[in-house]
N, C-alpha and C positions, 0 to 999 in steps of 0.2 A: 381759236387757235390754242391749243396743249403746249405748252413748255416746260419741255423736261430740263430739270437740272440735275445734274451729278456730279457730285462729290468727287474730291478728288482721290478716293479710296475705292468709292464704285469704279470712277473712271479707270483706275489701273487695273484694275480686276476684270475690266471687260479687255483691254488690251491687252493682259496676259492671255486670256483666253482665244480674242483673236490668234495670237502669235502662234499659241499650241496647237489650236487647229492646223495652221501652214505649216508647222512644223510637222505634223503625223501626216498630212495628206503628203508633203514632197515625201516624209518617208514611206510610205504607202507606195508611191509611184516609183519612189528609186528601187524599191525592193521585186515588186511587181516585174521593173524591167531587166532584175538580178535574181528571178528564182532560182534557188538548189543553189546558192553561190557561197564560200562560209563566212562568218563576219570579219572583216578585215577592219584596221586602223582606219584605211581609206573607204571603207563601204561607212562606218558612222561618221566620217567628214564629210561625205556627198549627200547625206540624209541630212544632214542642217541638222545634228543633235547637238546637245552638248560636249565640253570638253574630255575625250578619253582619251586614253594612253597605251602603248602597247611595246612586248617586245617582239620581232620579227623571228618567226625560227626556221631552218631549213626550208621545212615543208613549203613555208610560202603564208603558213599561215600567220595570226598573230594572239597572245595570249593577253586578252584583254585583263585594264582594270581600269576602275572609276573612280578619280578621286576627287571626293564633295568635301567643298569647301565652302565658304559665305558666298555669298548669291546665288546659289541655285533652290529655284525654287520647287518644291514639289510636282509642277506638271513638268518640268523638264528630266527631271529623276521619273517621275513615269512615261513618258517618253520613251524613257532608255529601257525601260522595264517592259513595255510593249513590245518591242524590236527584239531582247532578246527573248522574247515567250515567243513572237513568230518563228524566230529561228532556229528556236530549243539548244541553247547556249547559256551557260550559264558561268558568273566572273565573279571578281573578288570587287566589293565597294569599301573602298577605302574612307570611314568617316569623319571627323573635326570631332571631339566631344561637344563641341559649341553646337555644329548642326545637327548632331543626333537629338539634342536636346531640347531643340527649339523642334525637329521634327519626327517627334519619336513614333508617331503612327506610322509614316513614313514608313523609318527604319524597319520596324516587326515587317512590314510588307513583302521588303527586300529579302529579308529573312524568310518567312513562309515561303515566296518565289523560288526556295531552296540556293539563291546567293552567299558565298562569303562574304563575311562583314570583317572587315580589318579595321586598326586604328591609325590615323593619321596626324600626324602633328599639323599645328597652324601653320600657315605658309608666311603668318608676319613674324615667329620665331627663328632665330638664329641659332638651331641646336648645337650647330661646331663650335659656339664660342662660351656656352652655357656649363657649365663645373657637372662632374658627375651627379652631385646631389641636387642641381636644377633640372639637369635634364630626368632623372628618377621623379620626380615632382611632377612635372608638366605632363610625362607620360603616363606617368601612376593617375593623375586625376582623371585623362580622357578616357584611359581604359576601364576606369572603372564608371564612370557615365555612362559609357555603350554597353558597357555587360550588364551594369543592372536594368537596362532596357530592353534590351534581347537576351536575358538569361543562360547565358552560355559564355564562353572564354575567347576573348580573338585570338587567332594564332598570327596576325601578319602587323608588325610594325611597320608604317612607310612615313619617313622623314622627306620634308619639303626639299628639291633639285635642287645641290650644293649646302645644303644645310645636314651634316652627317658628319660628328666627330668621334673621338676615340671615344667620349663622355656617355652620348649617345647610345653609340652599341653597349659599352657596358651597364647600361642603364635598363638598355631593352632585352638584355640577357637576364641582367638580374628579377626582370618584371615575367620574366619564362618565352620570352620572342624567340624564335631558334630560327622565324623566315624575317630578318630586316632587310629593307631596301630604302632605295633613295628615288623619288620622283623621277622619271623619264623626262627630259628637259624637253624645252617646245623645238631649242634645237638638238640635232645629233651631233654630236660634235665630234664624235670619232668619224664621222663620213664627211665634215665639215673643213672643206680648204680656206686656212688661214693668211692672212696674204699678209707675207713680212714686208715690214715699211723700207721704203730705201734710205732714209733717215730716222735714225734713233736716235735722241737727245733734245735739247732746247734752242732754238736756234732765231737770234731777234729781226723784226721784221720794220726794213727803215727806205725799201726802194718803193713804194706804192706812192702814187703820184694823183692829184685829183683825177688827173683825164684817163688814169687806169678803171678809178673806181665808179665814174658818171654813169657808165653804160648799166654797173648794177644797182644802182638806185631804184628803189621800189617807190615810187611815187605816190602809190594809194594810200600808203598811210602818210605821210607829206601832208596832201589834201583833209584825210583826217584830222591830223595834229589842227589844221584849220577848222574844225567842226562841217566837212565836206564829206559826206560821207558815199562814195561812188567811187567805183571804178575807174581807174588810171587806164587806156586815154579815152574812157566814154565820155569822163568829167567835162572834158574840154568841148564836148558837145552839146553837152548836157544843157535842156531848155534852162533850168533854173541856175543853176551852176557854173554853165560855160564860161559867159563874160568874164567873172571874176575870179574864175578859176585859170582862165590863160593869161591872165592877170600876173597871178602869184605864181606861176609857174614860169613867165618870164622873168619875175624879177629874183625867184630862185638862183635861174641860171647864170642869171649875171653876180648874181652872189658868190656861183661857182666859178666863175673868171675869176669874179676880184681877189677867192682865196688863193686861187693856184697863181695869178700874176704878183699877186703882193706879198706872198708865204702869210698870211695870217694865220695860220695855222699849223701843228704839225704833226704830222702820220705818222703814229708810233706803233709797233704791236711786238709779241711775240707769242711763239706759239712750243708744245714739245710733245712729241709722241713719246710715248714709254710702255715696256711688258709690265702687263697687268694682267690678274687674275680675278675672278669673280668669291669671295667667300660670305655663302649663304645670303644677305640682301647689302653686304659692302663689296664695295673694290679693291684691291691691294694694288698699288703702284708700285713697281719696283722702280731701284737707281741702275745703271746698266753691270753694277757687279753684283746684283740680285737681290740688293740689301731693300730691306719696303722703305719708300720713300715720303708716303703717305698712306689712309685709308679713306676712301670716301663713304659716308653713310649713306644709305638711300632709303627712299619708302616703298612701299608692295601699294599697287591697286588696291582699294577693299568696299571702293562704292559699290552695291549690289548692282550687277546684270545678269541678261537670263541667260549669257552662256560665254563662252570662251576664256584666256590663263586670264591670271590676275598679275600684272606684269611690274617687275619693277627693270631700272635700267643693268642691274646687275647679271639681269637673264642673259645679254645680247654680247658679256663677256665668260668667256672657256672658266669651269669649274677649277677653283684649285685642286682639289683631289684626283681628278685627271691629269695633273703634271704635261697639258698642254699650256705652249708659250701663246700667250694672245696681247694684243694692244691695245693703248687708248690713248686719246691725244687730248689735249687742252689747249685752251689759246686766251690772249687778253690783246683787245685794240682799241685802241682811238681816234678820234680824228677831231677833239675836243681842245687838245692843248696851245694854247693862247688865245681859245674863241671866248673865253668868260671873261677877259681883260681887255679884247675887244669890242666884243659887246657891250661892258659896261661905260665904255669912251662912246658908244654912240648912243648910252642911254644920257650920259651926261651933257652932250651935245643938241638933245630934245630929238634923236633918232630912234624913236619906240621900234617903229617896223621893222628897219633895219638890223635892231639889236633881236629883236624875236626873229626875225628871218633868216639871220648868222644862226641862231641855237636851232632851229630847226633843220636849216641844211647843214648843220655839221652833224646831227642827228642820224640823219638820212644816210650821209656819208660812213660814219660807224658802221654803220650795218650794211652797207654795201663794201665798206673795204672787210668785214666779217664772210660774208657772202663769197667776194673774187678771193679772199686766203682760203676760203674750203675748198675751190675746185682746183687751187694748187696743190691743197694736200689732196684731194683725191687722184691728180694727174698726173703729179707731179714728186712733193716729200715721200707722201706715202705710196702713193704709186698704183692702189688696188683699182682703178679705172684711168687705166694711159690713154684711154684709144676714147675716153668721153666727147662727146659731139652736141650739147645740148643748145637748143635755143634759151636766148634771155627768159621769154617768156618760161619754159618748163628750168630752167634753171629756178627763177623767183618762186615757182612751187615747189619745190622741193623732188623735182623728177628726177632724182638722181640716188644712185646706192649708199645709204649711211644716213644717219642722222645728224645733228649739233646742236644742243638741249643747252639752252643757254641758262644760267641760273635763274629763279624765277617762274621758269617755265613750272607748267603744273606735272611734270614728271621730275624736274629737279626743283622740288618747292622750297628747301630751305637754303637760305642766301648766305647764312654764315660759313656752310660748306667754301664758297669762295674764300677764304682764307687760305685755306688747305693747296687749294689750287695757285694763290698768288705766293706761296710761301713754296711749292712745287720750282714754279718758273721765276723765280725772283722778279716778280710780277713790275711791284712799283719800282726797285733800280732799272728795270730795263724799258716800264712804258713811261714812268711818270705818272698811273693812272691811281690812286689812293683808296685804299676802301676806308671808310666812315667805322663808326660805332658801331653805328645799324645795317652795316655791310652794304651801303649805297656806294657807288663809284665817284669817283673825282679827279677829272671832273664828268658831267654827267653823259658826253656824247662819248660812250665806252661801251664795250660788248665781251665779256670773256662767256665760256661754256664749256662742252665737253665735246668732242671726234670720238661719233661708233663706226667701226668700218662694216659691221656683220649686215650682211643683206637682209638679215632678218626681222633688224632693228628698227623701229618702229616710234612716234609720239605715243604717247595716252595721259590720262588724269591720275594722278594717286593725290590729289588734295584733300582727301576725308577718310582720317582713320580712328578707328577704333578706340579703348583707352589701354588695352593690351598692348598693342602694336606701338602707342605711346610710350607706355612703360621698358617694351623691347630697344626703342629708337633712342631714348632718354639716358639707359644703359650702354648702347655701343655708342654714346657721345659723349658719355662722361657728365651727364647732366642729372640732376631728378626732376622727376616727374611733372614736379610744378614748375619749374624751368622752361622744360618742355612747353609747357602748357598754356604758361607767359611768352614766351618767344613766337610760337608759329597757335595760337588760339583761336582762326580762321581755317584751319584743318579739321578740329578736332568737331567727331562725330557723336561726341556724347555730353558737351557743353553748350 
C-alpha cells in the first residue's frame, strides 16, 4: 500500500485548483447557454465568479468594474479575465497597492489584456474620518505601487462604500484623479425600502413572565452546558444519552415552576431603536433631535476567501453621505437577578445541583426572553414583519428577516463596545445588569446586542485582522495600537 501525505500547503493548492475548475466549467456552461448575450452584473453572479460591481444604464446594460482586494486569489482574477476575453469586453480593475504588490505578474496581465488598472483604497480604511494630509499619504503610497508595476499613470481613484470625504476628494485631485468614486454598496439603497420603526426611543421591558419565555428555550445548548452534546429532542432518545438526559430535563422544568411560583427571580430588560447611519466601518446613532448619541466601531472581514464582500456590520446600515434615514435597535436582558443569591443559599445548604441547575436555567432563560423580545420588535415596536408566522423550530434558527449580533459574536468581536450601548439605553438603571472591567455582565444570565432590520443583513467572522486595519480600529477608538493589541490579541493576524 502507497501513502500519500500532503501537507497542508499542497493540500490547499489542490483545492484551490479543484474550485477553479468548477468554477470555469459552470462558467463555460452558463455562457454556452447565454451566447451573443452582453455581460451583465447578473451574468458574472450566475457564473459563480467573483465579487464585481456595476452601474445599470438605460440600455439595460451594465458598466463593469473589479474591485481586488485581500483574498482574491489569482485563478479567480483569471477567472474574470477568461470571461471577459470570451466575450471581448473589456473593464476597469480597480487594485489595493497591497495586492498589486503581492501579485504584480498578475497585474502587467490584466494590463497587456488591454484592461484599466485604477487605484483602490483598503476597505479596512476609514477615508471620511482621515485629515487631508492622511488621506494624500495612503493614496499617494498605493498609487505609486501600482504605477511603478505597470508603468503607466491610473486615471481612476475608487474609495471603499461609505468611506468618501471632503479630505478624500481633495486628496485625490491633488494626486491628478479627475474620475473618483466610491464602491457600489452590496446593497442599493436608493431602490431599497426602509421600514420606519413604529417606536423610536428606549422603552423598559418588565411584563415578560417565565411561562411567556419557556416555549423559546433552545434546549440544545442546556444539554450542552451538561457536556451533552446532541440534539434537543433526539437527546432524549438518544441510546447513550437518553436516560440521563430526561433526567435533567425534568428537573429543569421543575426548576422553572419553582422560579415562576416563588419569583426567584426577576425579568428585567430594555431595549431602543434609534436613526442611525453607517460612516465608513462605524455607526452613528442619533438622539431623536439628530444630535449623535453614540459611535459604534466595528471590524471589516479580512480572513482570506476565494470570492465574495468582505463585510462588516456597518454595510447592512444606509450610507451617511446619502442622507437616507435608516435604524438600529439595541437591547439588554436578564433573567439572572436574584439567581446568584439563590444559588448560593443552596450551595450552602449542600445543594450543588440545584444551585448549578438555577444558573443554568436562568441561562437558558436569558436567551429565550432575548429571543421572544426580537420577534416583538420585528412584529410588533418596529414593526418591519407584522404578518410573521414562524414555527418555534425556524424561529430558534434564525428563519426570520434581520439579524441580532449579540456582543461577542465574531462579527461584533469587541465587548468593550458594550459600554457604548449601556450608556445608550441607561443599561444598568434600568435592567440592574452591571458590566465588569473586562466588559463581562452581572450578573452573568444577561444578553444585550444589536437589531439589523435590512433583509440583507447577514452573520459572518471578522476575527482576524491585519496590523493596518489594527492601527485603523485603534484610531477610531481612541486607543494605540498596543492597547489594541493587549485588549482583543486573539484577532490579530500578525502576532
Amino acid at each position: 500500500m502507497i501513502m500519500m501525505v500532503l501537507n497542508k500547503s499542497k493540500l490547499k493548492k489542490i483545492i484551490m485548483w479543484v474550485l477553479v475548475v468548477v468554477a470555469l466549467l459552470s462558467s463555460a456552461i452558463f455562457f454556452m447557454k447565454n451566447k451573443g448575450t452582453k455581460p451583465t452584473f447578473e451574468l458574472f453572479d450566475q457564473a459563480n465568479l467573483p465579487y464585481t460591481q456595476g452601474t445599470k444604464k438605460n440600455s439595460g446594460y451594465v458598466a463593469l468594474t473589479c474591485n481586488v482586494d485581500l483574498g482574491w486569489e489569482t485563478e479567480y482574477v483569471q477567472g474574470i479575465l477568461d470571461v471577459l476575453k470570451k466575450e471581448d469586453v473589456k473593464i476597469t480593475f480597480n487594485v489595493t497597492g497591497r495586492w498589486a504588490e503581492k501579485n504584480q505578474e498578475m497585474l502587467l496581465k490584466i494590463k497587456s489584456e488591454g484592461h484599466e488598472i485604477g487605484n483602490h483604497g483598503h476597505r479596512h480604511l476609514d477615508y471620511a474620518k482621515l485629515s487631508y494630509e492622511e488621506n494624500l499619504e495612503q493614496i499617494k503610497t498605493s498609487k505609486k505601487i501600482i504605477e511603478d508595476i505597470i508603468n503607466e499613470e491610473t486615471k481612476f481613484f475608487q474609495a471603499p462604500a461609505g468611506s468618501f470625504g471632503e479630505g478624500t476628494m481633495k486628496a485625490a485631485n491633488e494626486l491628478g484623479y479627475t474620475s473618483i468614486k466610491w464602491d457600489v454598496d452590496t446593497i442599493d439603497w436608493n431602490n431599497r425600502k426602509i421600514s420606519k420603526p413604529n417606536f423610536i426611543g428606549i422603552k423598559e421591558v418588565t411584563n415578560y413572565k417565565v411561562s411567556d419565555l419557556r416555549p423559546y428555550i433552545d434546549w440544545t445548548f442546556f444539554f450542552v452546558a451538561w457536556e451533552m452534546k446532541k440534539l434537543y429532542p433526539e437527546i432524549l432518545e438518544d441510546q447513550n444519552y437518553g436516560k440521563e438526559a430526561k433526567k435533567i430535563f425534568d428537573d429543569a422544568n421543575r426548576m422553572l415552576d419553582f422560579i415562576e411560583k416563588d419569583n426567584i427571580v426577576n425579568i428585567k430588560g430594555v431595549f431602543g431603536i434609534f436613526e442611525a447611519n453607517s460612516n465608513g466601518d462605524n455607526i452613528e446613532i442619533y438622539n431623536k433631535d439628530k444630535s449623535l448619541a453614540t459611535t459604534l466601531n466595528l471590524f471589516r472581514e479580512q480572513r482570506e476567501k476565494s470570492k465574495g464582500e468582505y463585510l462588516c456590520l456597518s454595510d447592512f446600515i444606509a450610507p451617511k453621505e446619502l442622507q437616507k434615514e435608516d435604524y438600529i435597535g439595541g437591547f439588554i436582558v436578564t433573567a439572572g437577578l436574584g439567581a446568584n443569591e439563590y444559588a448560593k443559599k443552596l450551595e450552602l445548604e449542600g445543594d450543588s445541583y440545584n444551585s448549578i441547575m438555577l444558573k443554568l436555567v436562568c441561562d437558558r432563560l436569558a436567551e429565550a426572553f432575548a429571543e421572544k423580545l426580537h420577534e416583538d420588535i420585528r412584529k410588533d415596536y418596529w414593526g418591519y414583519e407584522p404578518d410573521e408566522n414562524l414555527t418555534m423550530k425556524e424561529i430558534l434558527k434564525g428563519s426570520y428577516r434581520g439579524i441580532r449580533p449579540a456582543f461577542g459574536y465574531p462579527s461584533l468581536i469587541d465587548q468593550s463596545q458594550m459600554k457604548r450601548l449601556f450608556d445608550v439605553l441607561d443599561g444598568e438603571n434600568i435592567t440592574g445588569v452591571k458590566l465588569t472591567e473586562n466588559y463581562m455582565m452581572d450578573p452573568v444570565a444577561s444578553v444585550c446586542g444589536l437589531y439589523f432590520a435590512s433583509e440583507d443583513s447577514r452573520y459572518f467572522n471578522s476575527n482576524l485582522i491585519d496590523k493596518d486595519q489594527a492601527e485603523d480600529y485603534a484610531r477610531r477608538c481612541g486607543w494605540t495600537t498596543e492597547e489594541l493589541e493587549n485588549n482583543l490579541p486573539n484577532i490579530l493576524s500578525y502576532k
